[in-house]
N, C-alpha and C positions, 0 to 999 in steps of 0.2 A: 576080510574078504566077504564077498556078497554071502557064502553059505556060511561063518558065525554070526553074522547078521539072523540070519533061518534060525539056526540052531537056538538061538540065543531068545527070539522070540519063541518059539516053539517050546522050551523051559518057561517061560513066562505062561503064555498059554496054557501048558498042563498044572501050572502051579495053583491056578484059577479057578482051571475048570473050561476053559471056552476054548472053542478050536480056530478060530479067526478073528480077523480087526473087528468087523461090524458087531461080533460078540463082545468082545473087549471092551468098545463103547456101549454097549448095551448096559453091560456090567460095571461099568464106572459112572451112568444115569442113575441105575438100578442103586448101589450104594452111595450116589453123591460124591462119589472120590473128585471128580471136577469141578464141581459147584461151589464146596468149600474151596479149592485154591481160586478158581476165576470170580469171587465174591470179593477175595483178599487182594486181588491183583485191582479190581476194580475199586475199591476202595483205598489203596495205596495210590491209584492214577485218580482220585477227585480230592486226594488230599491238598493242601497247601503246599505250595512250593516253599522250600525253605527260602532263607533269605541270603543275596547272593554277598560272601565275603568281600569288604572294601579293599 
């Protein structure tokens, strides 16, 4: 339901330290927690396509 949704981020939230979204992404700038995966994602999408089985 919509409220363990709440709950569930609200545990996240205090586990952190920040009391909302716009902190949460502050805090994942702040540590880079998304720039290491969206670097790895972006470098997986410029790799070579493999090659397609006959």
């Amino acid at each position: 339901t919509e409220q363990v949704i709440k709950n569930y981020l609200r545990n996240v939230y205090d586990k952190i330290g920040v009391s909302d979204r716009l902190e949460l992404a502050l805090f994942t700038i702040h540590h880079r927690i998304l720039a290491e995966a969206a670097s790895a994602a972006v470098a997986g999408m410029n790799a070579a396509p493999a090659a397609a089985a006959p």
